[in-house]
LOMARGU-767807 format. One record per residue (C-alpha): residue number from 1; residue in one letter; x, y, z. Coordinates in nm, 2 decimals, padded with zeros to 4 digits. Example, Ala and Ser with C-alpha at 12.3 -4.5 7.8 and 13.67 -1.06 7.14 Angstrom:
<sites>
SITE   pos   code        X        Y        Z
SITE     1      a    01.23   -00.45    00.78
SITE     2      s    01.37   -00.11    00.71
</sites>
This chain:
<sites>
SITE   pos   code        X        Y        Z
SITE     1      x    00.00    00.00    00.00
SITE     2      x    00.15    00.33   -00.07
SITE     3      x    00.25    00.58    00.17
SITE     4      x   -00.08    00.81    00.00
SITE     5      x   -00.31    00.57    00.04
SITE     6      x   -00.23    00.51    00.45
SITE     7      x   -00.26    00.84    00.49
SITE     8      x   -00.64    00.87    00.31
SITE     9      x   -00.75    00.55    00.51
SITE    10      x   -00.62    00.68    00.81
SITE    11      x   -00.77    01.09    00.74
SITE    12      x   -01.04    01.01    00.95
SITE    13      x   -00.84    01.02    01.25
SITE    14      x   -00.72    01.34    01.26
SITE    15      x   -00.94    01.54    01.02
SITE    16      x   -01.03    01.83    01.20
SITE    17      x   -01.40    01.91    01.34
SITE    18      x   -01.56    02.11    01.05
SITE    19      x   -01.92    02.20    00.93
SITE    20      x   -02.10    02.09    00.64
SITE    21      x   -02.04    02.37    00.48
SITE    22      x   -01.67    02.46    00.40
SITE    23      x   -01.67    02.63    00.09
SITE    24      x   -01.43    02.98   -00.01
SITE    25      x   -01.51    03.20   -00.27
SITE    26      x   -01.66    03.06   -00.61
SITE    27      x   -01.48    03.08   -00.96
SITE    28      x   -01.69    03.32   -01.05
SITE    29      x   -01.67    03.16   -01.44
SITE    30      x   -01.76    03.36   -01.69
SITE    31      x   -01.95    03.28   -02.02
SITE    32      x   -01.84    02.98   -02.28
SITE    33      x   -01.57    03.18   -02.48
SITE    34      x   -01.71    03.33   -02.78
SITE    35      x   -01.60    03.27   -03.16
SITE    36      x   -01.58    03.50   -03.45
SITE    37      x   -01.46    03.53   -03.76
SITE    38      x   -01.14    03.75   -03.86
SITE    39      x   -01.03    03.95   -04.15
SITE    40      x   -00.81    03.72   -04.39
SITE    41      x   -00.85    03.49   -04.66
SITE    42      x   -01.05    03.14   -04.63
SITE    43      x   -00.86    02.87   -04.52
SITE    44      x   -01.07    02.56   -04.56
SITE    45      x   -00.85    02.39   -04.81
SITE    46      x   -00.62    02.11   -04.74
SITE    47      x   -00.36    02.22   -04.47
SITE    48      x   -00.04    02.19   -04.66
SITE    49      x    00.19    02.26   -04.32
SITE    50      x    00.05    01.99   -04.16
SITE    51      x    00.30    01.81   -03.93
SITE    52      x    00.24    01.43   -03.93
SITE    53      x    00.58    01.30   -03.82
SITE    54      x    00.63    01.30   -03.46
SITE    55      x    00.99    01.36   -03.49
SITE    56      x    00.98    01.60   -03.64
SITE    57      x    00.78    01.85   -03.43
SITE    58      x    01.07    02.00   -03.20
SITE    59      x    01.25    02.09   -03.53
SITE    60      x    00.96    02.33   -03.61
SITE    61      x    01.07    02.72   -03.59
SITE    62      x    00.77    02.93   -03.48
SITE    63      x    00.77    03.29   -03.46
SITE    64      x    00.58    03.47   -03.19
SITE    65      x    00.59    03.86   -03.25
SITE    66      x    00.37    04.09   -03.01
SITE    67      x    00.02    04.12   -03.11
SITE    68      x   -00.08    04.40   -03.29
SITE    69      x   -00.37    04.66   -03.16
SITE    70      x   -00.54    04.91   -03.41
SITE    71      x   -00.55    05.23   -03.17
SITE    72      x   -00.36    05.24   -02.78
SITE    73      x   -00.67    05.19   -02.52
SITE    74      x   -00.66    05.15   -02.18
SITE    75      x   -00.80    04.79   -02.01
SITE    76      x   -00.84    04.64   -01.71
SITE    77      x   -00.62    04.36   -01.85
SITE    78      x   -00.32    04.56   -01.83
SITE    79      x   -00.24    04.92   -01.68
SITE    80      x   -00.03    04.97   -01.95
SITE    81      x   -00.27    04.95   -02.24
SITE    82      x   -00.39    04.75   -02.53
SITE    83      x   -00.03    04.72   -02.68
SITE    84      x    00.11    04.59   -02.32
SITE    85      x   -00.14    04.34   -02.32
SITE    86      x   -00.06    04.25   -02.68
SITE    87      x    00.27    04.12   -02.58
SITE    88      x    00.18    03.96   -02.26
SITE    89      x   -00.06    03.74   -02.48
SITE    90      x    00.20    03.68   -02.72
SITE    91      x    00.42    03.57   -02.39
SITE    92      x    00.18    03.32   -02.26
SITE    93      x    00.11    03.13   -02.61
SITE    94      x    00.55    03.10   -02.69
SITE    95      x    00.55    02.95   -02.30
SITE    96      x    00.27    02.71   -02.41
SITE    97      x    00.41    02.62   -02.72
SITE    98      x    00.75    02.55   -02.52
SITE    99      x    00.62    02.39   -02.20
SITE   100      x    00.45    02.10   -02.42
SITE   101      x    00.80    02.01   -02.55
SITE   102      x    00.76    01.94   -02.91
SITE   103      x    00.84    02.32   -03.08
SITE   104      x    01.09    02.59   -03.08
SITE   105      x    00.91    02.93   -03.06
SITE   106      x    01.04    03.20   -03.05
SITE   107      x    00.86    03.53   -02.83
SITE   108      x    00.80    03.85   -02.87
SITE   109      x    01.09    03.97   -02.64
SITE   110      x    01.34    03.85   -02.92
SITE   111      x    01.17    04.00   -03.24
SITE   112      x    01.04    04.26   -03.39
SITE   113      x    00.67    04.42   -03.36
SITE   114      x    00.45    04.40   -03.62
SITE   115      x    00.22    04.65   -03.74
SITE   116      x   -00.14    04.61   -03.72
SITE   117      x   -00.17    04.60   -04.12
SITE   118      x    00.08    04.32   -04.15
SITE   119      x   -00.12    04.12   -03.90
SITE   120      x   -00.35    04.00   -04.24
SITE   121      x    00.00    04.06   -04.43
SITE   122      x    00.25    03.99   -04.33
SITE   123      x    00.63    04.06   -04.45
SITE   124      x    00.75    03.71   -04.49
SITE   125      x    01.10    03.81   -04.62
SITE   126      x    01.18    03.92   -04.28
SITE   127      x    01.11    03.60   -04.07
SITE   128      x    01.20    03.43   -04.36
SITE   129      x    01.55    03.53   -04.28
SITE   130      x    01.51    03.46   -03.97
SITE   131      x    01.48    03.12   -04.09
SITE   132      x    01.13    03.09   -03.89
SITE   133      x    00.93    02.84   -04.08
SITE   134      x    00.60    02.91   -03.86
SITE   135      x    00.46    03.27   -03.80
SITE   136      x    00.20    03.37   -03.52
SITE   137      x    00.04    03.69   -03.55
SITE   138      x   -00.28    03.83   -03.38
SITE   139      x   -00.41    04.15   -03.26
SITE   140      x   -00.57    04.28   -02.90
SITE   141      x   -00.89    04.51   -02.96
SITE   142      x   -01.07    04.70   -02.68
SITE   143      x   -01.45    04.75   -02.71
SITE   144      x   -01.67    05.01   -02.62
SITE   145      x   -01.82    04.74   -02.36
SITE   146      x   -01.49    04.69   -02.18
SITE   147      x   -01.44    04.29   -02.37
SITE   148      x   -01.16    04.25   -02.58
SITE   149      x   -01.09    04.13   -02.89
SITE   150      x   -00.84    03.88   -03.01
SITE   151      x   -00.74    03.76   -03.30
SITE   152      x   -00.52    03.49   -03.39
SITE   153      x   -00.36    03.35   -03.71
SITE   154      x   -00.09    03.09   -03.83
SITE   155      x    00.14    03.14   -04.15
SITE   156      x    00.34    02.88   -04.37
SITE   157      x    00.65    03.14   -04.38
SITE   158      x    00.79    02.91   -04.68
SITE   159      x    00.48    02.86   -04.84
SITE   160      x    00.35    03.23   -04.76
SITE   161      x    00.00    03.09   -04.67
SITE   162      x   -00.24    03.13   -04.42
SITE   163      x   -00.29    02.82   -04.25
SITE   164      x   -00.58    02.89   -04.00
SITE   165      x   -00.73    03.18   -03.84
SITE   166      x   -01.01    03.25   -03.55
SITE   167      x   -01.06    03.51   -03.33
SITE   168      x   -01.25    03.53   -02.96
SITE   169      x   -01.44    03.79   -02.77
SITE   170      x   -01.34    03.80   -02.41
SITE   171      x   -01.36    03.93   -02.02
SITE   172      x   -01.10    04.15   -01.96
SITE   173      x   -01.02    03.89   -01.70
SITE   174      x   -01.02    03.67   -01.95
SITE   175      x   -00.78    03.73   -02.17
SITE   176      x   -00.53    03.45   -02.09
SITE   177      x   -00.79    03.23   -02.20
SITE   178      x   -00.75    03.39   -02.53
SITE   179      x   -00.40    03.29   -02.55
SITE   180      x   -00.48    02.97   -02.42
SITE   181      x   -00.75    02.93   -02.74
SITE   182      x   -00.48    03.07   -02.97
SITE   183      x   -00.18    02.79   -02.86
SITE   184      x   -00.50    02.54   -02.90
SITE   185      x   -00.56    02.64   -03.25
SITE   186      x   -00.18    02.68   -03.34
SITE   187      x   -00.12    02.29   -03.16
SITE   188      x   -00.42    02.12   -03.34
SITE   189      x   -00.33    02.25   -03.65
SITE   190      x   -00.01    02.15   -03.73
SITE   191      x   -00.06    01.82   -03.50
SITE   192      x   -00.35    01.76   -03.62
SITE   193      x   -00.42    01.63   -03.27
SITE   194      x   -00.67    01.79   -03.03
SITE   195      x   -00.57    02.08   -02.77
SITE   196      x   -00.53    02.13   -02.43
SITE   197      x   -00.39    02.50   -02.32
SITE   198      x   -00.77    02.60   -02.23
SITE   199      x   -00.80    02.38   -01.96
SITE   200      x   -00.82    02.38   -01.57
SITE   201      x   -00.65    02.16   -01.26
SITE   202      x   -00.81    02.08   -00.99
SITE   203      x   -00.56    01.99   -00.69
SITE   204      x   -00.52    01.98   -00.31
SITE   205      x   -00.34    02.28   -00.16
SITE   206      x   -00.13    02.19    00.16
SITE   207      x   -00.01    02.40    00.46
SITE   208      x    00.06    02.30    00.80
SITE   209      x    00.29    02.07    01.00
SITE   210      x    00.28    01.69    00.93
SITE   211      x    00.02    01.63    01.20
SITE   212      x   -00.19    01.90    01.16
SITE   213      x   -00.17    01.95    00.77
SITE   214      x   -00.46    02.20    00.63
SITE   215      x   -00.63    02.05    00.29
SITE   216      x   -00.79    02.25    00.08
SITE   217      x   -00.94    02.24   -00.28
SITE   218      x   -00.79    02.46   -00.54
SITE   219      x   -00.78    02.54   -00.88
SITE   220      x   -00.57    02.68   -01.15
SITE   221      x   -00.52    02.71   -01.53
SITE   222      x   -00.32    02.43   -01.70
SITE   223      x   -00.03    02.68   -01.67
SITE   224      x   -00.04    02.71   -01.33
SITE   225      x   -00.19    03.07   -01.33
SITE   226      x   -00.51    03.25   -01.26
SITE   227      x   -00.49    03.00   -00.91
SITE   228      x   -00.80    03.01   -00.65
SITE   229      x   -00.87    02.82   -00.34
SITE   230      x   -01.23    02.64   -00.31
SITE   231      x   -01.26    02.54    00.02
SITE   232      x   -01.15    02.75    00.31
SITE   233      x   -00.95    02.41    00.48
SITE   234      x   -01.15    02.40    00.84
SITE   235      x   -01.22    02.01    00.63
SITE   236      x   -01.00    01.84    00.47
SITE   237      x   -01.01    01.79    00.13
SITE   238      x   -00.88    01.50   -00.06
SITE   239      x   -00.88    01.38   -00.47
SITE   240      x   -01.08    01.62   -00.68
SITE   241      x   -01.15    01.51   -01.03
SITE   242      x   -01.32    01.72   -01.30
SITE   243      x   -01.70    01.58   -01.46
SITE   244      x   -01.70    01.52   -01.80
SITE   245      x   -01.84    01.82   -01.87
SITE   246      x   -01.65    02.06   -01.65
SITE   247      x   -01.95    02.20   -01.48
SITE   248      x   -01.88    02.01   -01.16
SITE   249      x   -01.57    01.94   -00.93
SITE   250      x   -01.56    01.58   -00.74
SITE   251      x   -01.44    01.55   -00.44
SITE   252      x   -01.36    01.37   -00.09
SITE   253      x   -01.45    01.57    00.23
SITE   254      x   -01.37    01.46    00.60
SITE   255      x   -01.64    01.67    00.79
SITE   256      x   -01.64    01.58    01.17
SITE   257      x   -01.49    01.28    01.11
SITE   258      x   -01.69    01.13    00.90
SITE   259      x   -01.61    01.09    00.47
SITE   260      x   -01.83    01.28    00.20
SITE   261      x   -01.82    01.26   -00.11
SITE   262      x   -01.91    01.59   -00.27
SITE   263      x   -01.99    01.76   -00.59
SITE   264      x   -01.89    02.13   -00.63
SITE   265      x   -02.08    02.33   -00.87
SITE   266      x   -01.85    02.52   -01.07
SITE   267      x   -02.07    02.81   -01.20
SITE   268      x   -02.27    02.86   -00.89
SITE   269      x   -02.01    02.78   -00.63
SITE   270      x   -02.24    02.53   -00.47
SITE   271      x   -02.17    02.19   -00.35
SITE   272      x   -02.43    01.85   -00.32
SITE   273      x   -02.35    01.59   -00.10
SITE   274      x   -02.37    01.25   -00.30
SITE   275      x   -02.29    01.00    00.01
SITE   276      x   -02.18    01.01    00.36
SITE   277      x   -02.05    00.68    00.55
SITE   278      x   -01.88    00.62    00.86
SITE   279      x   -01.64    00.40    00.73
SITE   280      x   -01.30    00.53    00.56
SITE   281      x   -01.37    00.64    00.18
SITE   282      x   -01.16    00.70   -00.06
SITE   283      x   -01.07    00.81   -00.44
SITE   284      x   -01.42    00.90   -00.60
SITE   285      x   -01.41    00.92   -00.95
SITE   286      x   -01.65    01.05   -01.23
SITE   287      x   -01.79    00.75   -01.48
SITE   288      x   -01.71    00.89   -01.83
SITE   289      x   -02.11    01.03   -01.93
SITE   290      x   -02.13    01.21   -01.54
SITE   291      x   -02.36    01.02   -01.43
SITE   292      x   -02.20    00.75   -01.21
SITE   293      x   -01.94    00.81   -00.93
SITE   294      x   -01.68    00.52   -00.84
SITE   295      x   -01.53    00.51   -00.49
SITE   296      x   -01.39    00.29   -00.26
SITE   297      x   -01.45    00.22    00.11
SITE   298      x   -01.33    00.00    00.44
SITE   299      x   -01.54   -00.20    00.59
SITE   300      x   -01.47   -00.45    00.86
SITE   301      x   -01.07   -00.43    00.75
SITE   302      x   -01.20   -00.52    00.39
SITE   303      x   -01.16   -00.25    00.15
SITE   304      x   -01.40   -00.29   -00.18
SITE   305      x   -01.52   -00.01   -00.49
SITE   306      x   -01.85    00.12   -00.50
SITE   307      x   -02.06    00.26   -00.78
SITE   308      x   -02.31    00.55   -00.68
SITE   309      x   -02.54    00.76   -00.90
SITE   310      x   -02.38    01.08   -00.92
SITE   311      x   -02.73    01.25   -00.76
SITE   312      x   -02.67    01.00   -00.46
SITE   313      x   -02.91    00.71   -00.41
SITE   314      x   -02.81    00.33   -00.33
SITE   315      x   -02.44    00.20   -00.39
SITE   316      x   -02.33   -00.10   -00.59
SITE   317      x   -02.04   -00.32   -00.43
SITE   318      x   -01.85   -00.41   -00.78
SITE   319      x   -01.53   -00.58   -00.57
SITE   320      x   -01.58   -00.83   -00.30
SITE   321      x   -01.24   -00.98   -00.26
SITE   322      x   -01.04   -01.03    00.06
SITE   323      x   -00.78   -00.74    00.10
SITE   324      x   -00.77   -00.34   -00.04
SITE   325      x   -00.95   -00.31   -00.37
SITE   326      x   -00.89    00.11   -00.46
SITE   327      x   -00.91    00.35   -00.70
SITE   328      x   -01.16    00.24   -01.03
SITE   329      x   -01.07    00.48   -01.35
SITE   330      x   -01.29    00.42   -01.64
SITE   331      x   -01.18    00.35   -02.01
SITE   332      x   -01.27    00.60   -02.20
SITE   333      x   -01.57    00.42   -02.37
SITE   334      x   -01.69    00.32   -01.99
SITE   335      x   -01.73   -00.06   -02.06
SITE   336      x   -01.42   -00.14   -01.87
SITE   337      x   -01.23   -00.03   -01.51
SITE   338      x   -00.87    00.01   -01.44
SITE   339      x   -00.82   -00.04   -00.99
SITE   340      x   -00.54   -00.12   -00.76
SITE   341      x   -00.57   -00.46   -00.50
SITE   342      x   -00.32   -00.66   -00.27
SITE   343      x   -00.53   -00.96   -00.37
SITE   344      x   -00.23   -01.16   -00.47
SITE   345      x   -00.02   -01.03   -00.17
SITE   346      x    00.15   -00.69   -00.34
SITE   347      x   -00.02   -00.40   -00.47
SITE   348      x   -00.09   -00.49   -00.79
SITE   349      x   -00.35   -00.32   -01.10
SITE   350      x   -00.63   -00.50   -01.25
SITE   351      x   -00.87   -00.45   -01.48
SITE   352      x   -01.28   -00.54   -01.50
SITE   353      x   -01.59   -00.50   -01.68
SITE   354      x   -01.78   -00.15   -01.54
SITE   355      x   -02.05   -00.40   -01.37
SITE   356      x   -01.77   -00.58   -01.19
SITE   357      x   -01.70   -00.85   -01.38
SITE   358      x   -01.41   -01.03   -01.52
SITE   359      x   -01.16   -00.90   -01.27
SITE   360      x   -00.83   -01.01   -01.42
SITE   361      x   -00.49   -00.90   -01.33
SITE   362      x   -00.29   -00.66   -01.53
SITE   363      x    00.08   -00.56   -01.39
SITE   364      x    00.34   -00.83   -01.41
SITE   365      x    00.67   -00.61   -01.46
SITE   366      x    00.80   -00.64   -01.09
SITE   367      x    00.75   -00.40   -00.83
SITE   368      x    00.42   -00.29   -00.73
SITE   369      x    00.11   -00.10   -00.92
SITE   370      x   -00.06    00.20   -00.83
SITE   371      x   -00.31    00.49   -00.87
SITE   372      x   -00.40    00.41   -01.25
SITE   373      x   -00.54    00.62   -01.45
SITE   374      x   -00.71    00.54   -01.82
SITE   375      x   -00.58    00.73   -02.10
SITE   376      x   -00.87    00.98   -02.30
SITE   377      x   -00.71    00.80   -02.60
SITE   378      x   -00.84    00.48   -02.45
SITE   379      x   -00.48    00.30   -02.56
SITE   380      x   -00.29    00.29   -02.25
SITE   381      x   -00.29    00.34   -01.84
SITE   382      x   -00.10    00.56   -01.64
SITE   383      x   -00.02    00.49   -01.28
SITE   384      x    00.26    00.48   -01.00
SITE   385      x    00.54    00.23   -01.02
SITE   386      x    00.63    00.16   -00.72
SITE   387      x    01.01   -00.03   -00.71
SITE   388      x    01.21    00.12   -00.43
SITE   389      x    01.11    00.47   -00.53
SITE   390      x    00.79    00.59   -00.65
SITE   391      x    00.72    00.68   -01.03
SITE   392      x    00.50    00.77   -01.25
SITE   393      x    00.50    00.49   -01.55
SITE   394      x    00.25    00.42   -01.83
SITE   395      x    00.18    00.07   -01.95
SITE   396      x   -00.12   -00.08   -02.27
SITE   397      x   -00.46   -00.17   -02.14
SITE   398      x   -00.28   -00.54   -02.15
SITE   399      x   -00.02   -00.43   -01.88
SITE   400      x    00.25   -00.45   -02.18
SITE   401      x    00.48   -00.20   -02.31
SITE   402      x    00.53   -00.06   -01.95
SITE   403      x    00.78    00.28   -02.00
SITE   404      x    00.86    00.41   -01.63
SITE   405      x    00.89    00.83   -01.75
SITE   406      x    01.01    00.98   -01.46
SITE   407      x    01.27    00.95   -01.15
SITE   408      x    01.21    01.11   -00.87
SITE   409      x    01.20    01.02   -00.51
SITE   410      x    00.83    00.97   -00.51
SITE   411      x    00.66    01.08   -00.75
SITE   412      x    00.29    00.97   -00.80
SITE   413      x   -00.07    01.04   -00.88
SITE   414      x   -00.08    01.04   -01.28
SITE   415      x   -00.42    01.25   -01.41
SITE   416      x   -00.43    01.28   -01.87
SITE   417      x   -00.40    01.58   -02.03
SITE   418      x   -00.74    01.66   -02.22
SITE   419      x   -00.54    01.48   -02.53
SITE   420      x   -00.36    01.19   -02.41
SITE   421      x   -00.01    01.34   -02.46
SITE   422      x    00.10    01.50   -02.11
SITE   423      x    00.07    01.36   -01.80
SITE   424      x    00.08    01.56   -01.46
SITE   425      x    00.17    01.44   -01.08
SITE   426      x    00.28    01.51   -00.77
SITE   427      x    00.63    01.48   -00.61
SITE   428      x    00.72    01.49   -00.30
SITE   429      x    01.09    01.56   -00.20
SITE   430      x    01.31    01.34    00.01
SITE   431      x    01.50    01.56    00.21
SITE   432      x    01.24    01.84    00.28
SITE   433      x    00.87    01.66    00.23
SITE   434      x    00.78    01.95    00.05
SITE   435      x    00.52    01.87   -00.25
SITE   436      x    00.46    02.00   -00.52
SITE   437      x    00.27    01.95   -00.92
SITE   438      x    00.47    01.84   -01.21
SITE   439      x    00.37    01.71   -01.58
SITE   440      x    00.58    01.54   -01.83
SITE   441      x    00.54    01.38   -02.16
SITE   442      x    00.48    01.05   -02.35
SITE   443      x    00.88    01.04   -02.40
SITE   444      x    00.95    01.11   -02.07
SITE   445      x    01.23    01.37   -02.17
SITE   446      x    01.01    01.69   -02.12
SITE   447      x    00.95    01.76   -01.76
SITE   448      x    00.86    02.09   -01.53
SITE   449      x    00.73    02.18   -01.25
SITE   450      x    00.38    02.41   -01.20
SITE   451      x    00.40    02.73   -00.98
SITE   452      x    00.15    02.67   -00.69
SITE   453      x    00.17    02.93   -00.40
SITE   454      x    00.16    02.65   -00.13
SITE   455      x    00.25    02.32   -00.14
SITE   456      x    00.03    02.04   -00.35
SITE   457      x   -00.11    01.70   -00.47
SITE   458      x   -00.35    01.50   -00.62
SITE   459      x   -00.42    01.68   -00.93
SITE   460      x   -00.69    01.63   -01.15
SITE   461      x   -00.71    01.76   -01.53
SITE   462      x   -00.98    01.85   -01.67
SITE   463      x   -01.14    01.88   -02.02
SITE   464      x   -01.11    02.14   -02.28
SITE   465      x   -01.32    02.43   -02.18
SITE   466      x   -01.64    02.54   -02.33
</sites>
């Protein structure tokens, strides 16, 4: 059993007295982002940029000048203007672009400004000779009604072609979710995979000593910005995972002693209790239409996974073998059910039909099994390989083809990108027991850490945004 999952069996015992209700400030979301057309040429026809060799993505030269604004007006976005915000935009999409480890942009700090008129024009001799083979130029309007307008559009510098082109209408506390939507648009395109920049994290903020550690539910943009605490920490807080359909935020409460296993209403900032039991609960997770919740409880020493309606109602036992049956992440399609048990004496994973059937073990690469997570692609299963230290490893929905991708100390807790490609998790240090969120990719060579103000765990990533 891992050191995590003693410590969520065990959070009973020292979770400190709350009330029900233990709930910050809400997110305050805004509307769905809005879409609109730009000024430029159609773009429909075949995309002749297109990048369909893997290897060759991190060879691709992308130029990422300041976006352009027609006249200098002020926003709450930026004290400095239209044109300050222009650049910061143009900031946040190169550190996108970078972070995800398969391009070589190029930001606005290093090149020269556009003007607004090259924005549907560009002059490709100039970052032609800068041998850029991609160009990224946009433009930051302020309306009348306080929202901004941004624009976004990608260029074949050799080709001197417009490959794609959109533009949003945004909060001025938005706006980094414009960038966000432009580094989708720019990463799908020339991918030809889907995006994941505009997308949240869900995670467990921690402050305290050991033995009185404060746990409260946060949130924060897949960059790590634009952070907000959910919960005020009077109860502790423990795995959040993200619906289906982002409008709700899952999550394990210890109120008075006793587990609950909430569901936190994202635009309203209220929360429904879906079950309360006496008995130690642990790792609730979303079925993939929303409306099933999977969890796993303790009973009499015996620890089994449960199936609720996400409303509440009457639970399903799906495990009923001696020993500690935990976790229960759905395949994609929701026909099948990736869990952790010590059935065959060491932690191992398994895999069995969504109605609890044909359990069947999965992991038989030495060492132990933990925490796994299905893939959105559906073709392989993230979880915590556990061989003397703790990483975070991926393996088929067979158990073959097992790739350990990182080495830390401990390092555990894998939750998917939106796409399948990036996987994020929590490491804990050796010498100072400080923890903290970090991500890495499918090749295990492009790793970082995400700024949190305190320290933090169990993440949870969540869709694309609407």
């Amino acid at each position: 059993m891992t050191k995590k999952l003693l410590l969520l069996l065990s959070a009973a015992l020292i979770a400190a007295p709350a009330t029900a209700q233990d709930l910050g400030a809400p997110i305050g979301e805004g509307q769905p982002v809005e879409s609109i057309a730009v000024e430029g040429d159609d773009a429909d026809g075949p995309l002749r940029g297109t990048v369909t060799d893997e290897s060759a993505w991190s060879d691709i030269g992308i130029a990422i000048p300041a976006f352009a604004t027609d006249r200098e007006r002020p926003t709450p976005a930026n004290a400095d203007g239209t044109g300050a915000l222009g650049r910061e935009v143009a900031r946040v999409i190169t550190a996108n672009l970078r972070n995800n480890g398969l391009f070589k942009p190029v930001g606005p700090d290093s090149l020269p400004q556009p003007s607004f008129t090259q924005i549907t024009a560009p002059a490709f001799s100039t970052w032609s000779g800068r041998s850029a083979e991609m160009l990224v130029h946009g433009y930051v309007r302020a309306r009348d009604d306080g929202k901004l307008v941004v624009g976004c559009y990608l260029y074949d510098v050799a080709l001197q072609d417009e490959l794609v082109r959109e533009g949003w209408v945004v909060g001025p506390a938005d706006w980094r979710r414009a960038a966000h939507k432009c580094s989708d648009l720019i990463f799908a395109r020339l991918t030809g995979e889907s995006p994941f920049f505009d997308s949240r994290i869900a995670y467990i903020a921690e402050t305290g000593p050991k033995d009185r550690r404060v746990k409260r539910l946060a949130v924060m943009d897949s960059d790590g910005a634009n952070h907000r605490f959910l919960t005020l920490g009077s109860a502790t807080a423990l795995t959040p995972r993200y619906s289906p359909d982002y409008s709700n935020i899952l999550y394990l409460s210890y109120v008075d002693g006793n587990p609950r296993i909430y569901v936190y209403d994202i635009g309203s900032g209220k929360q429904t209790l879906v079950t309360e039991n006496r008995n130690p609960t642990i790792a609730p997770r979303w079925s993939p239409d929303g409306q099933s919740i999977l969890y796993s409880m303790a009973v009499a020493g015996n620890t089994d996974i449960y199936r609720v309606p996400a409303t509440g109602g009457q639970s399903v036992r799906l495990t009923s073998n001696p020993g500690i049956d935990v976790g229960g992440s759905y395949s994609p399609d929701g026909r099948k059910i990736v869990f952790e048990s010590d059935r065959s004496g060491s932690q191992q994973c398994y895999v069995m039909d969504a109605d609890g059937s044909n359990q069947k073990r999965i992991s038989f690469f030495g060492g132990r099994c933990a925490t796994p997570e299905w893939s959105p692609r559906g073709d392989q299963i993230a979880f915590t390989r556990i061989a003397g230290d703790f990483n975070v490893a991926v393996m088929n929905t067979g158990g073959g083809n097992m790739r350990v991708l990182t080495r830390g100390w401990q390092d555990e807790a894998p939750t998917w990108a939106p796409n399948g490609r990036i996987i994020q998790f929590f490491r804990t240090e050796k010498n100072t027991g400080r923890s903290g969120i970090w991500q890495v990719d499918l090749t295990g060579e492009n790793e970082r850490r995400l700024p949190t103000p305190v320290d933090a765990s169990d993440p949870a990533w969540g869709p694309i945004r609407p």
